[in-house]
N, C-alpha and C positions, 0 to 999 in steps of 0.2 A: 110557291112550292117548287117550280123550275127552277126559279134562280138559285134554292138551299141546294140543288141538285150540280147543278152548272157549279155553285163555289165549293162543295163538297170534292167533285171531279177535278177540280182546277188544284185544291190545297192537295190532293193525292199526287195528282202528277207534276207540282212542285215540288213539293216539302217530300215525300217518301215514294216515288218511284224508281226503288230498288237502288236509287243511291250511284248510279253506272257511272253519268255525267258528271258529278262532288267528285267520286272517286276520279278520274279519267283528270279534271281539273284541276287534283292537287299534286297528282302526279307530273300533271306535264306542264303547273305553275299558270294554266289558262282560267278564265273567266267560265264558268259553267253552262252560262245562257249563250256562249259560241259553241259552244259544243252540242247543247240541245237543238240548239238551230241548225247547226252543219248536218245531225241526224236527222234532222226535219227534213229539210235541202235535198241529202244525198236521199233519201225513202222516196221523195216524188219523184227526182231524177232516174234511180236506178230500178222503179219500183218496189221499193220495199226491203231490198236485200238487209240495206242497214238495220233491219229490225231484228233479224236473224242475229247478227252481231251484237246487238244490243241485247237481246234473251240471253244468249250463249253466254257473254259478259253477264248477265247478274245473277246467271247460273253459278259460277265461279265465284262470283263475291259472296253469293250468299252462302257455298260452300266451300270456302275458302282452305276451310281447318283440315280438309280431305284430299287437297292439293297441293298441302306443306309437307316435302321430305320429312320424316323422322329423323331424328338423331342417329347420327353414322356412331358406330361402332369401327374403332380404328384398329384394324388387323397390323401385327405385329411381324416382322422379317420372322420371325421366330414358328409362326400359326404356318408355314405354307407346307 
């Protein structure tokens, strides 16, 4: 029963949590498991801070569509 528990916990914060570290890794061309690990790293060191930055990050990602400029309207010499 513990261990469906334990591998249950372990495929969530692999496979889908919130996706920060994938994303973070394709952008800046790194490996993902150094990035989870530096956030591991920097959380013990700094107490935690890193988590804040990680929320705040999959805050954005997950609403991303709400953070994208609209379509500009190109005012004309004409309009002023």
């Amino acid at each position: 029963m513990a261990n469906k528990i334990v591998w249950a916990f372990r495929r969530l914060t692999e496979d889908g949590a919130f996706g920060v570290c994938t994303w973070l890794g394709k952008k800046m061309g790194i490996y993902n498991g150094n990035i989870r690990l530096a956030f591991i790293y920097l959380s013990f060191i700094t107490f935690g801070s890193p988590l804040i930055i990680y929320v705040i990050m999959a805050f954005i990602l997950k609403n991303k569509r709400f953070f994208k400029p609209g379509p500009k309207r190109r005012s004309s010499v004409w309009e002023i």
